[in-house]
DRENKOL-310162 format. One line per 10 residues: number of its first residue (from 1); their letters; for each residue x, y, z of N, C-alpha, C. Coordinates in steps of 0.02 Angstrom, whole numbers, plus 32768, in hexadecimal, padded with zeros to 4 digits. Layout:
// residues N
NUM	a	X Y Z X Y Z X Y Z ~ ...
// end
This chain:
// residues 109
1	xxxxxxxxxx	802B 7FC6 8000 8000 8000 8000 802D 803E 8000 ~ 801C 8088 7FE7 8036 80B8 7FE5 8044 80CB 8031 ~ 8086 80F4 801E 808D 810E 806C 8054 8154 8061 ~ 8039 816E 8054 800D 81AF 803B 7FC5 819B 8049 ~ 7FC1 8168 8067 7F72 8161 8052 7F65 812A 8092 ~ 7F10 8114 80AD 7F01 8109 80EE 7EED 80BF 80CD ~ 7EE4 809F 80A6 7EB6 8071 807D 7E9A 806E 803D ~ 7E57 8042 8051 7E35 8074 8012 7DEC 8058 800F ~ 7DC6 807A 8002 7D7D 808B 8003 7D64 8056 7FD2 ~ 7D33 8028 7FCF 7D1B 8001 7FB4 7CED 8020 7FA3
11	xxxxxxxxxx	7CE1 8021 7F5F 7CB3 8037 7F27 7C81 8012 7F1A ~ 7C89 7FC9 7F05 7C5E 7F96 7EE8 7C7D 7F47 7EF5 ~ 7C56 7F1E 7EF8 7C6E 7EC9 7F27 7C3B 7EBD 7EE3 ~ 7C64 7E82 7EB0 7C45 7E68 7E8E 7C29 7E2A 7EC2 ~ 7BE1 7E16 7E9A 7BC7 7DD8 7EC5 7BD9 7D8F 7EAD ~ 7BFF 7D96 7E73 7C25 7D51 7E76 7C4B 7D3C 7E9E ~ 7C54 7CFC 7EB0 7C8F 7CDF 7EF5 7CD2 7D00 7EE3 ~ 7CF3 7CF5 7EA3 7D2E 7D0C 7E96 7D3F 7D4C 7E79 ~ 7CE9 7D87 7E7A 7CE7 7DC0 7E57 7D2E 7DFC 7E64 ~ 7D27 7E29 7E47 7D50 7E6B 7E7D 7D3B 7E9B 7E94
21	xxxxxxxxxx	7D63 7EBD 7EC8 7D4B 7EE4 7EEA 7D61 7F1E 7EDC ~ 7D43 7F53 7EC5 7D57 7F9A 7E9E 7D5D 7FBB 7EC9 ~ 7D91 7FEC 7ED8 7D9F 8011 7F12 7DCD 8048 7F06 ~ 7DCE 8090 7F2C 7E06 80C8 7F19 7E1E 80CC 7F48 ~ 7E67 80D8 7F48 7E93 80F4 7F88 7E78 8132 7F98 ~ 7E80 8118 7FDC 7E62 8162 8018 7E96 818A 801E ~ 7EC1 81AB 8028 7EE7 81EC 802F 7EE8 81F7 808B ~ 7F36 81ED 80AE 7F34 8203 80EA 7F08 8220 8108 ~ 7EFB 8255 80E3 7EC6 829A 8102 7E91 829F 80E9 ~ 7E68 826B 80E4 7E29 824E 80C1 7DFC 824F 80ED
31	xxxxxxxxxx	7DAC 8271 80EA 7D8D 8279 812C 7D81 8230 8141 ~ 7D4D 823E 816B 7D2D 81FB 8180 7CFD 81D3 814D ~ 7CFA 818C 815F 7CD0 815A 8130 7C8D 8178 813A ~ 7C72 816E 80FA 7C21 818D 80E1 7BFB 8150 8119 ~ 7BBE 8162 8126 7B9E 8134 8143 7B92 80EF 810F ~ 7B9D 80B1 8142 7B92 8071 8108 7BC3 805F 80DC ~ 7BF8 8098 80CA 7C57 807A 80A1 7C78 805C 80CD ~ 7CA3 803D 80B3 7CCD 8008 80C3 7D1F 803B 80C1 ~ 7D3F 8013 80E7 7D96 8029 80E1 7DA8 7FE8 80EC ~ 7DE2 7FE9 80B5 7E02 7F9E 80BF 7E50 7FC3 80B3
41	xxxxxxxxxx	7E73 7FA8 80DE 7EBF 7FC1 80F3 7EE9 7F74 8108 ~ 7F21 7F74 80DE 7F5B 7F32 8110 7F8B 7F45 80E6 ~ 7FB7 7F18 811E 7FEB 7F1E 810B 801F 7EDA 8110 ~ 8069 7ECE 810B 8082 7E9D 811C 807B 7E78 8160 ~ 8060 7E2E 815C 806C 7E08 81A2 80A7 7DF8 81C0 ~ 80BF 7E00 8204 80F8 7E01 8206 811D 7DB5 81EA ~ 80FB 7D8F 81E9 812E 7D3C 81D3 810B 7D41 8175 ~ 80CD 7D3A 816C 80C3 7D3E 8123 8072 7D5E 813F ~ 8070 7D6B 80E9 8038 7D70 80D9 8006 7DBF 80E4 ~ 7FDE 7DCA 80FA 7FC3 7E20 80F2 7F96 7E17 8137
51	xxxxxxxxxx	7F9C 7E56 8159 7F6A 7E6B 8194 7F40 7EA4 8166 ~ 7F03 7E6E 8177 7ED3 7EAD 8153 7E92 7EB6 8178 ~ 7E8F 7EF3 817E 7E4F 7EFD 81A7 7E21 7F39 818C ~ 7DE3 7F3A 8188 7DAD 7F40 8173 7D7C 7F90 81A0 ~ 7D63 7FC1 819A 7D57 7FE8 81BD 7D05 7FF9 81A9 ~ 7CCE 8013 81AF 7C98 802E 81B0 7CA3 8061 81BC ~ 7C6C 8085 818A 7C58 80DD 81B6 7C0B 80D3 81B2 ~ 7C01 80F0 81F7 7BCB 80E8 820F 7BA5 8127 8221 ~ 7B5A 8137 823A 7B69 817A 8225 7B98 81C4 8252 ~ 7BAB 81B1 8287 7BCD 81E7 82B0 7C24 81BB 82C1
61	xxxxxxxxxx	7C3B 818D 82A3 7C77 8162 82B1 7C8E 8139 8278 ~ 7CB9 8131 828C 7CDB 80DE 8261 7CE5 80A3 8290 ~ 7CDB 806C 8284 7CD3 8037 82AC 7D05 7FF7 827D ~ 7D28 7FE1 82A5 7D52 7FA5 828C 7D23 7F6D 828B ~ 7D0C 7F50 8258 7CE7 7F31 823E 7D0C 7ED6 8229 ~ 7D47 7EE1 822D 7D5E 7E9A 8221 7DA6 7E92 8217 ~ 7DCC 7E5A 821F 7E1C 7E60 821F 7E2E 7E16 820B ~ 7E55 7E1B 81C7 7E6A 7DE6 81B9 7EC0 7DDF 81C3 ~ 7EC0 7DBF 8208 7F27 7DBC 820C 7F42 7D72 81D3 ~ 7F69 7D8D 81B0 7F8B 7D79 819D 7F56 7D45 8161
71	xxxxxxxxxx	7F4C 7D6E 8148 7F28 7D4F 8108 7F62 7D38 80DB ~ 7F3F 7D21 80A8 7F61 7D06 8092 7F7D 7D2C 803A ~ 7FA3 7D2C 8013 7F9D 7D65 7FDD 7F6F 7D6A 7FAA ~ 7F49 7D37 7F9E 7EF5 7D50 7F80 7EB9 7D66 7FBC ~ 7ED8 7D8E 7FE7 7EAF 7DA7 8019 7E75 7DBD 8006 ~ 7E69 7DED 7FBB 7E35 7E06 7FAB 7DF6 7DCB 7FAF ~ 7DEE 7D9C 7FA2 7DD2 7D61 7F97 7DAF 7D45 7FCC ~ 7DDB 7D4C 8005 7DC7 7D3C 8044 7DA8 7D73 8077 ~ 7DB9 7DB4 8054 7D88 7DDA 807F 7D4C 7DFC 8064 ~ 7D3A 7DE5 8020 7CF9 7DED 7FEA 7CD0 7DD6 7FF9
81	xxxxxxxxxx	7CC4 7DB3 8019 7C89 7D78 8029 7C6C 7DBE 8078 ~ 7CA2 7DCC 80AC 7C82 7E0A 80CE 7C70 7E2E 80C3 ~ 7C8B 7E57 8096 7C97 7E97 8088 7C44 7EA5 8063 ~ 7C49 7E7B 8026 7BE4 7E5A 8006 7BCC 7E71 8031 ~ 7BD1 7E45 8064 7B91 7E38 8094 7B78 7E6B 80B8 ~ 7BAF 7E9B 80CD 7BAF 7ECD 810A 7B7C 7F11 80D0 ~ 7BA0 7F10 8093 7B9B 7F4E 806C 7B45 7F38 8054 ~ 7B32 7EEB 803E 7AE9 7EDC 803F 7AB2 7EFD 8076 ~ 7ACD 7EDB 80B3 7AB5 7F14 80D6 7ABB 7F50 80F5 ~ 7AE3 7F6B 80EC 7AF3 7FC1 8100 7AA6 7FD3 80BC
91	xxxxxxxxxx	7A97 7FC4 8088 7A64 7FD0 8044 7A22 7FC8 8067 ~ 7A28 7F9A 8078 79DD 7F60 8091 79D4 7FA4 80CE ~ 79ED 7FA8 80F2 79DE 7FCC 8123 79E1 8025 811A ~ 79FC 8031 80F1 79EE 807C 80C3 79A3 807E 80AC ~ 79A0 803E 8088 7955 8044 8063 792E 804E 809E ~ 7935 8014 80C7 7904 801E 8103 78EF 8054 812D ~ 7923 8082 8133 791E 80BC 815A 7903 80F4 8133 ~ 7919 80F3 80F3 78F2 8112 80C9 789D 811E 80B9 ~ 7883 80C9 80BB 784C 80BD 80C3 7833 80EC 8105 ~ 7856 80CE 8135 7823 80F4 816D 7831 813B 8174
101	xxxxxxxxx	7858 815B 8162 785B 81A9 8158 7820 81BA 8129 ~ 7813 8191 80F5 77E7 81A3 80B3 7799 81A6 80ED ~ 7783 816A 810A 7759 8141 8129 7738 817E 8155 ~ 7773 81A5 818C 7773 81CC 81BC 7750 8212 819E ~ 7755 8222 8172 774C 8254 814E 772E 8241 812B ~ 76F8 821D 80FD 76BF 8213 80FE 7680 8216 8131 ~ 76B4 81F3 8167 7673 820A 81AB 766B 8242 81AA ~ 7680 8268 81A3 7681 82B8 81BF 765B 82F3 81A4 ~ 7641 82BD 8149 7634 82F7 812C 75DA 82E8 8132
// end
């Protein structure tokens, strides 16, 4: 990974098992994760392989969301299958809250 930069922001998790995961480097001085994005950051394990760990923004924080020590070097692969899942629902639960904002304000009128 760049020394200039914190990770990098996951864009899109194809839903095939072996799809890819589209993502831009974050920049040191990069604000905080949007509510529901992902940060994925690692680096070298100290004997082999990659420490990679996984971050949320949520809506007032970032929350460490998952840590893979010492993955292995097709790491991307092994942390796609989370990354899906978490970003499926961070959506599922957008829509939902949406709904009841819509719902709430129908009562009203």
């Amino acid at each position: 990974m760049p020394t200039n930069v914190r990770g990098v922001l996951v864009e899109r998790v194809s839903a095939l098992p072996d799809g890819p995961l589209d993502v831009t480097w974050l920049a040191v001085e990069s604000p905080k994760l949007p509510l529901g994005r992902i940060r994925l950051h690692w680096e070298p394990a100290s004997l082999a392989g990659w420490n990679v760990t996984a971050h949320l923004g949520l809506a007032t924080t970032e929350v460490h969301l998952a840590s893979w020590p010492a993955a292995p070097d097709d790491w991307p692969s092994l942390v796609r299958p989370t990354v899906h899942e978490v970003l499926g629902l961070c959506a599922a639960l957008a829509v939902a809250t949406a709904a009841l904002d819509l719902s709430n304000r129908l009562i009203q009128v």
